[in-house]
C-alpha positions as CSV (number, residue, x, y, z in Angstrom):
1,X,0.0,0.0,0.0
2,X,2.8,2.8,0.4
3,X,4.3,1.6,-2.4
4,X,1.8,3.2,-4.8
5,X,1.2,5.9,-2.2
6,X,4.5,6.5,-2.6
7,X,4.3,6.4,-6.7
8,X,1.5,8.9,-6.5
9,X,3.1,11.4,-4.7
10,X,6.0,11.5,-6.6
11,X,3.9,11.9,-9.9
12,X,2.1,14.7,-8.5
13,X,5.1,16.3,-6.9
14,X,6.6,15.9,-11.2
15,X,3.1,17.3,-12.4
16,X,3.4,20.7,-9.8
17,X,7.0,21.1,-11.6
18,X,5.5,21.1,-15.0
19,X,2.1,22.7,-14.7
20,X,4.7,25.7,-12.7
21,X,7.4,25.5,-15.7
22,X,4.6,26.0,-18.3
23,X,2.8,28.3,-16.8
24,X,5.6,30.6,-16.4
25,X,6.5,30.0,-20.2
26,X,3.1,31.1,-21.1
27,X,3.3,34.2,-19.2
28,X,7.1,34.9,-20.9
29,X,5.6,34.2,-24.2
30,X,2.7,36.3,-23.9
31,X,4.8,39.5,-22.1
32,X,7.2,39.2,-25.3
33,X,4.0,39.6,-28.2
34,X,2.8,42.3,-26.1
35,X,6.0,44.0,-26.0
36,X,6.5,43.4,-30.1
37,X,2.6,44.3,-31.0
38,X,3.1,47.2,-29.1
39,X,3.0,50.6,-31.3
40,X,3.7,52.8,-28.8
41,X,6.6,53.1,-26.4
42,X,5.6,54.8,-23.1
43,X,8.0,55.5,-20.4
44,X,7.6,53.8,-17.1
45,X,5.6,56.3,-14.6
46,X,2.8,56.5,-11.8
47,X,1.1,53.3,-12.4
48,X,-2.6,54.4,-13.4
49,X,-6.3,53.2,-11.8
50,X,-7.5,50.2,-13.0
51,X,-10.0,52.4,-15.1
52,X,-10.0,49.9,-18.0
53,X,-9.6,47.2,-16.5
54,X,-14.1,47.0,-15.7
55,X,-14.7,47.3,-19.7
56,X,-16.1,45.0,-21.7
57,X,-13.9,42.8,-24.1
58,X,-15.5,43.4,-27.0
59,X,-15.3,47.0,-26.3
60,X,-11.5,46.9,-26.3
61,X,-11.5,44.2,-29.7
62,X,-13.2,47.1,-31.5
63,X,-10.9,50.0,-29.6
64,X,-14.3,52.5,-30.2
65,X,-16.4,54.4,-27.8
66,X,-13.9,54.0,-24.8
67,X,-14.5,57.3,-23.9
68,X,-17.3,59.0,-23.3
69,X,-18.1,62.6,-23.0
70,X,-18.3,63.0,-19.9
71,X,-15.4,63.9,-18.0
72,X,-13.0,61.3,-16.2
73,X,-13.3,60.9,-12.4
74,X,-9.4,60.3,-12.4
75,X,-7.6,63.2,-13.3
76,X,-4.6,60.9,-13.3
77,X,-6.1,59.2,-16.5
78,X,-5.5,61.3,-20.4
79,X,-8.6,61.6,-22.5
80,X,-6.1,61.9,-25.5
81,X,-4.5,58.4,-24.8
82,X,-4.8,56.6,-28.6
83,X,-7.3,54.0,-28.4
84,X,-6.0,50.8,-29.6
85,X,-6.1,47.3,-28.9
86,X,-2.5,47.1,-28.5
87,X,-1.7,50.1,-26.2
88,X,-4.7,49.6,-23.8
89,X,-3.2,46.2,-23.2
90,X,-0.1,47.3,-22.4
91,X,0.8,49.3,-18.6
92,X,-1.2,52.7,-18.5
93,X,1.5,55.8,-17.6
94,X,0.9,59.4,-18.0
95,X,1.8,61.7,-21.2
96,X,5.2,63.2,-21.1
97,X,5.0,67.1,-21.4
98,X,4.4,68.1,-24.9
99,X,3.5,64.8,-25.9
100,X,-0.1,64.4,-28.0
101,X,-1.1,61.0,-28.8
102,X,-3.4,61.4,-32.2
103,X,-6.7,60.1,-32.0
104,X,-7.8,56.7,-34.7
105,X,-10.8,56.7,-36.1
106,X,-12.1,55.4,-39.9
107,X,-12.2,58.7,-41.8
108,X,-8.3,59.3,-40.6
109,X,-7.3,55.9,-40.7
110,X,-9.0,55.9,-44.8
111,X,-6.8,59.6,-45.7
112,X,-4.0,57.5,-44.6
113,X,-4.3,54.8,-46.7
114,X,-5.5,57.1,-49.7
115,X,-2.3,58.9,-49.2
116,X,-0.3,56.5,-49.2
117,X,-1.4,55.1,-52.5
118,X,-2.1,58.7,-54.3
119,X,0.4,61.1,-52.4
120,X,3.6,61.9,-54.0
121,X,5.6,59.8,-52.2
122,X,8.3,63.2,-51.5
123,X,5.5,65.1,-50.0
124,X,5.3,64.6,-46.6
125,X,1.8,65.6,-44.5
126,X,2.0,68.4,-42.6
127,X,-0.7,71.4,-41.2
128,X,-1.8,73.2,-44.2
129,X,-2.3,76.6,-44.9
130,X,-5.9,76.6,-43.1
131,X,-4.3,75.0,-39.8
132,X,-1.6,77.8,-38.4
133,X,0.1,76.4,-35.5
134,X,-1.1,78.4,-32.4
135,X,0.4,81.4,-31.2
136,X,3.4,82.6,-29.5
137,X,5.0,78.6,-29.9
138,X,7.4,80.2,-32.8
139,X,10.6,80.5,-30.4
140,X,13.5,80.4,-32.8
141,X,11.7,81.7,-35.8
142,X,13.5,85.2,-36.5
143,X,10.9,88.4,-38.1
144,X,11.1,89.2,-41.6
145,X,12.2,92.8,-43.1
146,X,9.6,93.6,-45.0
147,X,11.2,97.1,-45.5
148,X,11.1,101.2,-44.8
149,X,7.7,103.2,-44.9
150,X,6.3,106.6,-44.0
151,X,4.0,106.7,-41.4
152,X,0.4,107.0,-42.0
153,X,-1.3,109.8,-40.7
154,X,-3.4,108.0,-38.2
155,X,-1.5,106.0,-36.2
156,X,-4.0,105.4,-33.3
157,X,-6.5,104.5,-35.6
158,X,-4.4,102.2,-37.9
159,X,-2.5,100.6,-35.5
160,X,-4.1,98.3,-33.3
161,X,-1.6,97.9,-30.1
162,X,1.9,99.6,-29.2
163,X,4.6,99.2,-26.4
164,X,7.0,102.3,-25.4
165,X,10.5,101.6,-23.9
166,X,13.8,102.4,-24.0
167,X,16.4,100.7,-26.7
168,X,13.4,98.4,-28.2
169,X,14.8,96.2,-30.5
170,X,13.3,94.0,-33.5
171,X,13.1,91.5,-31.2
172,X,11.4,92.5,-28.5
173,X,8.9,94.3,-30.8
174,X,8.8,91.1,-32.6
175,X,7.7,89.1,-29.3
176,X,5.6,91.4,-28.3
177,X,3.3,91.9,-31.3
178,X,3.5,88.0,-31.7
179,X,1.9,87.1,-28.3
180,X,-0.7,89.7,-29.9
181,X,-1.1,87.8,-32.6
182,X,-0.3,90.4,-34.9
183,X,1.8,89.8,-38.1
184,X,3.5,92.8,-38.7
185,X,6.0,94.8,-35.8
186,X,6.8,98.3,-37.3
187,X,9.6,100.4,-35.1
188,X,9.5,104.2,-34.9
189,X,11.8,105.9,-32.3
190,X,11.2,104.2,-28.8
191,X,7.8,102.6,-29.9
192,X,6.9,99.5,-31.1
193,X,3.3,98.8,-32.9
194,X,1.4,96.2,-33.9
195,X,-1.1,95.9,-37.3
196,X,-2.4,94.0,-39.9
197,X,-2.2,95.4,-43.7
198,X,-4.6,97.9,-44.4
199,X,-5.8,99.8,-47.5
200,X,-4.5,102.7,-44.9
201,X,-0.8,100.9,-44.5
202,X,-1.3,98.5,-47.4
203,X,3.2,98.0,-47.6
204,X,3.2,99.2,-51.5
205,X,4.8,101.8,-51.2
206,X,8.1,101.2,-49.6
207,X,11.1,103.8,-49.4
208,X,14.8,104.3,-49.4
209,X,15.9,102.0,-46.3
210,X,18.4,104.8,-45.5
211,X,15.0,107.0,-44.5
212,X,14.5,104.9,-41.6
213,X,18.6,104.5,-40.4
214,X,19.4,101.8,-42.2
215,X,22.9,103.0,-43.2
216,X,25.1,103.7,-40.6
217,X,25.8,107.0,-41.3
218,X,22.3,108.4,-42.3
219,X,20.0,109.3,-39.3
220,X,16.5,108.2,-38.8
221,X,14.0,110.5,-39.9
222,X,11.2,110.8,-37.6
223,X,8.3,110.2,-40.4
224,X,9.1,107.0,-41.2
225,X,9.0,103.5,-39.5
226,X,10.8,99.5,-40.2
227,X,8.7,97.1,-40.8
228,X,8.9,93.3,-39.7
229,X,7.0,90.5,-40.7
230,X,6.6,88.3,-37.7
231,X,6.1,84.3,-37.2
232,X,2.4,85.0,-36.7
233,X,0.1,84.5,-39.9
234,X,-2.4,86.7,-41.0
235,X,-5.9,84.6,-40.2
236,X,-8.4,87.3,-41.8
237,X,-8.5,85.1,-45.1
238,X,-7.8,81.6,-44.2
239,X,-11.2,81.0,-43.7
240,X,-12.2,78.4,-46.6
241,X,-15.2,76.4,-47.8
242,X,-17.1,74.7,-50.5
243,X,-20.1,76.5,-52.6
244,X,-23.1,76.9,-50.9
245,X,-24.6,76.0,-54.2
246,X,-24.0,74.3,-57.2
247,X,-22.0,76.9,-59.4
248,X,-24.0,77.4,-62.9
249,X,-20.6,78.7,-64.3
250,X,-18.2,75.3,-64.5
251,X,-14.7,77.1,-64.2
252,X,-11.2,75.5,-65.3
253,X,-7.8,77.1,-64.2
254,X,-5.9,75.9,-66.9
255,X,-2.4,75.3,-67.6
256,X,0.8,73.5,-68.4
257,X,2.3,71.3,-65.6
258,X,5.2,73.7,-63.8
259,X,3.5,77.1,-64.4
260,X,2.2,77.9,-61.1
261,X,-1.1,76.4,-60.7
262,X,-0.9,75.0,-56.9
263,X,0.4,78.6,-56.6
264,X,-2.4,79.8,-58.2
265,X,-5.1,77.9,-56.3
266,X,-3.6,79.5,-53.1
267,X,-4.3,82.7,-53.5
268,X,-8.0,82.0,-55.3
269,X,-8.7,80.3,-52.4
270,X,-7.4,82.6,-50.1
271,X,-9.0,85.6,-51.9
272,X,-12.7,84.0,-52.3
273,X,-13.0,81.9,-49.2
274,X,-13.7,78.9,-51.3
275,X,-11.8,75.3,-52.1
276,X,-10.6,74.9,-55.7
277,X,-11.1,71.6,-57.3
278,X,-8.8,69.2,-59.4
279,X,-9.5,67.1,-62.0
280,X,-7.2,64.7,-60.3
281,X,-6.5,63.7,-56.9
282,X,-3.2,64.6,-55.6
283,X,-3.0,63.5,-51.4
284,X,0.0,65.7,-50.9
285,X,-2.1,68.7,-51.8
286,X,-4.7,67.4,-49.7
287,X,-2.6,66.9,-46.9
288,X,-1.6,70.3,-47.1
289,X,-5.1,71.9,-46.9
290,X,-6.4,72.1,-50.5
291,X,-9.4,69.9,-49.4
292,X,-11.5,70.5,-53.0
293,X,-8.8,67.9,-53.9
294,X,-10.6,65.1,-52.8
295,X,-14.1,66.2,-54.4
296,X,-14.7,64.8,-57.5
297,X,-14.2,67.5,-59.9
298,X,-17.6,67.8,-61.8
299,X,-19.7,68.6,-58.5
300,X,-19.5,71.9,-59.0
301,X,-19.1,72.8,-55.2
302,X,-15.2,74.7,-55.8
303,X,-14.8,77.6,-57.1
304,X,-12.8,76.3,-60.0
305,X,-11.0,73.2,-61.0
306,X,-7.4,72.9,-61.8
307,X,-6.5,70.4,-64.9
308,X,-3.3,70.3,-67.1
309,X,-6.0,68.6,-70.0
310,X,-5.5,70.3,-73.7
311,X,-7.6,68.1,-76.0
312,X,-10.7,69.5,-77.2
313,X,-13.3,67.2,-75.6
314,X,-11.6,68.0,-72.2
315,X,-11.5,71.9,-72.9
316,X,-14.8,72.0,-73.9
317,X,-16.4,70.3,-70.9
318,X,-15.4,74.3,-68.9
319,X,-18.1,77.1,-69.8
320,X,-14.4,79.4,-69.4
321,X,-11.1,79.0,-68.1
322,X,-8.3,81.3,-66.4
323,X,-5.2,79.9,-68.6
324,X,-2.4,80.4,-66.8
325,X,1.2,80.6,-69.0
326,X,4.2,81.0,-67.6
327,X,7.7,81.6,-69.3
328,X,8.7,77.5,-70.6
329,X,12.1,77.9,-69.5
330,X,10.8,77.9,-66.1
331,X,7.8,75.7,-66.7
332,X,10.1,73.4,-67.4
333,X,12.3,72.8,-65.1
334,X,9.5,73.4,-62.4
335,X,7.9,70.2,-63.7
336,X,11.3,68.2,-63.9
337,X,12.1,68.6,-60.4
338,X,8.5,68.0,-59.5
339,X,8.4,64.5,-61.2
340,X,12.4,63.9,-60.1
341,X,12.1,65.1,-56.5
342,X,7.8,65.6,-55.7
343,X,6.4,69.2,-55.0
344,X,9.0,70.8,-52.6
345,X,11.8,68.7,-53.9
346,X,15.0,69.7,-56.2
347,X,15.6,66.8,-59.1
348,X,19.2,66.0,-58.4
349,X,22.3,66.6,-60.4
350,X,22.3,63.3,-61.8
351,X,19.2,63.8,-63.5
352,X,19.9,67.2,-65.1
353,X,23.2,65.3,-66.5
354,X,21.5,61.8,-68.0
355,X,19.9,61.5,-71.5
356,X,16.5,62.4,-69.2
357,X,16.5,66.3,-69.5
358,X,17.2,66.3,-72.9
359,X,14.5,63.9,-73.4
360,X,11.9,65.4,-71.0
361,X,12.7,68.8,-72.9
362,X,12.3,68.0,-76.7
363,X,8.6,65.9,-75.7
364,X,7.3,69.1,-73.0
365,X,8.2,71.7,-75.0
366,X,5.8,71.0,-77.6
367,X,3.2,70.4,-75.4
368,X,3.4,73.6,-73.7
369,X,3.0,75.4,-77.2
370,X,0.1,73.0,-77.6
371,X,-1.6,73.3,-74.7
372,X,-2.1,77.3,-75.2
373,X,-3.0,76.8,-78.9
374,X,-5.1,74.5,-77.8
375,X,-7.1,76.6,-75.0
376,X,-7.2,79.5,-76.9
377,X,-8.8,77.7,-80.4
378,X,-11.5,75.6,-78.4
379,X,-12.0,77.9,-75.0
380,X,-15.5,79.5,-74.6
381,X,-14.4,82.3,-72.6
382,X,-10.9,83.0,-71.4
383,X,-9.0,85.1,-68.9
384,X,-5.3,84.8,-69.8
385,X,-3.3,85.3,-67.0
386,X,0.5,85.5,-66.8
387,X,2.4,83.8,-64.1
388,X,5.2,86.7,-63.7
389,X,2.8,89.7,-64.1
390,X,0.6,87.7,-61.3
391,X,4.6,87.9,-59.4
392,X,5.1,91.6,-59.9
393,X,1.5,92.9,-59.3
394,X,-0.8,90.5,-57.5
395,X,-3.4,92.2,-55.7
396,X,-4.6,94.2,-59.2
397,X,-4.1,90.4,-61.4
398,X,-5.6,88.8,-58.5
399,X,-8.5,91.6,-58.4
400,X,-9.1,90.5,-61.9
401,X,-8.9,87.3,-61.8
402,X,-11.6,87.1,-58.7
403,X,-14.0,89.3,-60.9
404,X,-14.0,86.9,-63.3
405,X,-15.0,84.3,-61.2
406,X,-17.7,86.6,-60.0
407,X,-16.7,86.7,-56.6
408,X,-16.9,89.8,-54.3
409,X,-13.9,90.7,-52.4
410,X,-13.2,93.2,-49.9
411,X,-9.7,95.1,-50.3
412,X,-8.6,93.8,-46.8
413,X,-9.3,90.5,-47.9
414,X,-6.6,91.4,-50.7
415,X,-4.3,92.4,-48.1
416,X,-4.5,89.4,-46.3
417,X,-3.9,87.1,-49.3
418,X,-0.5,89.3,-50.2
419,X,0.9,89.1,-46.8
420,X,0.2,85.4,-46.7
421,X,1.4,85.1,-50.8
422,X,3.9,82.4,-50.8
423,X,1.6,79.9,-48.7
424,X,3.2,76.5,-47.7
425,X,3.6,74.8,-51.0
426,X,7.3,77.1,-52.2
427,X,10.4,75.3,-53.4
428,X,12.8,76.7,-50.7
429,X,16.6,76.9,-50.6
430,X,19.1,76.6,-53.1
431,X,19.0,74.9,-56.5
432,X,21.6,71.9,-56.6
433,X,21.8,72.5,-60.4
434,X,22.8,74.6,-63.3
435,X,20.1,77.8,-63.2
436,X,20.7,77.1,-66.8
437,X,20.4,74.0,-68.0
438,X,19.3,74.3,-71.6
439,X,22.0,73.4,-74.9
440,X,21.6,76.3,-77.8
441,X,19.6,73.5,-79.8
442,X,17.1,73.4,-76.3
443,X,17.0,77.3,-76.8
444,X,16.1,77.3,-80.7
445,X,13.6,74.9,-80.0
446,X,11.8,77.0,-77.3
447,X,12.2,79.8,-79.0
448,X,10.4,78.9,-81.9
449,X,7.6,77.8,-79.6
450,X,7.4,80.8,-77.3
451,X,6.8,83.2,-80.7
452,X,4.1,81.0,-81.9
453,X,2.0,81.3,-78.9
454,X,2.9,84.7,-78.9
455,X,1.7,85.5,-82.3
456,X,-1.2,83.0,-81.2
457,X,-2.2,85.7,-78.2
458,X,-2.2,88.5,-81.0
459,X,-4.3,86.7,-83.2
460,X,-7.2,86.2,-80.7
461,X,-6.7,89.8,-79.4
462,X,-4.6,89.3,-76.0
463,X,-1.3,90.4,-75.3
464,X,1.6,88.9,-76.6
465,X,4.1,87.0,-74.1
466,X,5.9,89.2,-71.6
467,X,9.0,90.2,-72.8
468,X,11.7,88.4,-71.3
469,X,10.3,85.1,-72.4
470,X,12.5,85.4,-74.9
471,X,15.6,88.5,-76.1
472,X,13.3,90.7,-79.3
């Protein structure tokens, strides 16, 4: 009888062993997925109320409607923490400072994945023009010269706030009319104001920088004041939306690839308060705030609709078009760094160097002779606007260019859009390349193009090209 007893006992004493070896395995195993599945590294901290832990498990399975609007009894716990599976399983700590976690849900998680299949794969997605950053977080950013001007005769009335001290300096003015949210700082003397562009300060009409002390051996005369542009943007026009109503009028802003029609769309938008439409879909330019990007492009809710189109079935579809043109030489190599390096990119050296340029050259060239011919033979009605005169005198070209779309605009409105010009979709720093890329043969071939389309504009009683298209 103790034999077996004995036998038993032993077995049982071997089955604790294993049942305590696997069990700790399992644990291992399952601490080690966590930590891979995990998306999310938090650092270790306070060790949070169980808060989750009373929720149902389908509820976490679907990672939706964890929290409610009310507010949270424990102020320990973030209402911003991401809600997903794989996070809520894993230890609860509090946000570092400055940390936001982005909220998931199915219209974000679908822009994603439509950008990454659409988007240029350059572009990366950042806050559009629409979204500023807030306020007063632009440490770092240095103000902007925007030059010398004489002081209006109102200055109470035209500038909105002011700050008097001793040696103020285009910092401190800077700071201070920033934390105003203000985006211009203008010094005279030992006071520092604060404005916005006005038909009453409009910054047209600058002057000699010497007038304001600019030189060091030319004193500052007392009528006139510096003017700084600071981090802050100008908000009166960012406002933006779709039609109200179906437009009767379908509206094309035509032109060749490279000739500033993102550009363009910026400062329509801007200027009329309403999205612009494409008769593509580009995600970059939707992730930077051109939201008509995304609507399809015969709803007739934007204001007008970008396409790069030239046959006549595609021209005719538009009851009138703003045709953009710009100078080819430019157009050109605008759109070969765009399809070498994306939107904000430079194509490389290599590229401007391989049997590509030359190639990309003798095909576009033609086609940007084409596409004007093209516009101005089938076109209903046409505004023909030029790229550099929209450059030198944009708030008159723009003026225009709104009255055609039959838009009302008030002259502040204007303002706004010229202090907030460039937008966030600029080619900035320096080209890596040759500012000059094209052979003699590239040159007689453009040539010959740019005084067809020239003679083209005369024929159907426009303006010929600007002049420095090409040396007379």
């Amino acid at each position: 009888m103790a034999k077996p007893f004995f036998r038993l006992q032993k077995f049982l004493r071997r089955t604790q062993f294993l049942l305590l070896f696997l069990t700790a395995a399992y644990l291992m195993t399952g601490s080690l997925l966590l930590l891979q599945r995990a998306r999310v590294a938090i650092p270790q901290g306070p060790r949070a109320p169980g808060i989750l832990q009373a929720l149902p498990e389908a509820t976490l399975a679907l990672g939706v409607g964890l929290l409610d609007s009310r507010p949270l009894q424990d102020s320990h716990v973030s209402p911003d923490l991401v809600l997903d599976v794989d996070t809520l399983r894993s230890p609860l700590a509090r946000q570092p400072p400055g940390l936001r976690w982005p909220r998931r849900n199915r219209s974000s998680l679908r822009r994603r994945w439509l950008h990454h299949f659409t988007s240029d794969p350059q572009g990366q997605p950042t806050l559009g023009p629409e979204a500023p950053g807030p306020a007063g977080h632009s440490q770092g950013r240095t103000a902007t010269y925007r030059g010398c001007f004489q002081l209006p005769e109102n200055i109470t009335h035209t500038f909105s706030s002011s700050l008097t001290q001793a040696n103020v300096t285009v910092e401190t003015c800077s700071g201070f009319c920033s934390q105003k949210e203000f985006p211009l700082a203008i010094l005279w003397g030992w006071e520092c104001h604060c404005a916005y562009p006005t038909p009453q300060f409009s910054l047209r009409d600058a002057v000699d920088s010497s007038l304001c002390g600019q030189a060091a051996e030319v004193q500052r005369l007392p009528g006139y004041c510096e003017v700084y542009q600071t981090p802050i943007q100008d908000t009166r026009c960012t406002d933006r939306r779709f039609l109200p109503n179906k437009s009767k009028v379908f509206v094309a802003l035509s032109s060749f690839p490279g000739a500033g029609n993102t550009w363009a769309r910026h400062l329509i938008e801007h200027a009329t308060g309403f999205y612009t439409g494409s008769y593509y879909f580009d995600g970059t330019l939707y992730n930077k705030g051109f939201k008509g990007e995304k609507d399809h492009w015969r709803s007739r809710r934007t204001i007008c609709v970008k396409t790069h189109e030239s046959g006549r079935r595609e021209i005719e579809m538009f009851d009138s078009a703003i045709l953009l043109i710009r100078n080819p030489y430019r157009s050109l190599m605008a759109e070969f760094n765009r399809k070498c390096a994306g939107h904000l990119g430079y194509a490389p050296d290599r590229n401007w160097k391989s049997k590509e340029w030359p190639d990309f050259v003798n095909s576009y060239a033609s086609w940007w002779s084409s596409h004007v011919l093209d516009w101005l033979k089938y076109g209903k009605r046409l505004l023909v606007v030029h790229y550099e005169e929209l450059r030198r005198s944009l708030v008159p070209t723009l003026r225009e260019m709104v009255a055609f779309l039959n838009v009302s605009v008030s002259e502040e409105r204007l303002l706004c859009v010229e202090n907030n010009k460039e937008g966030s979709f600029r080619r900035r720093g320096r080209q890596p390349h040759d500012p000059e890329p094209f052979t003699p043969e590239m040159k007689d071939l453009i040539n010959g193009y740019i005084r067809t389309v020239d003679q083209a504009l005369r024929d159907h009683n426009w303006a010929g090209l600007p002049r420095e298209y090409v040396p007379r």
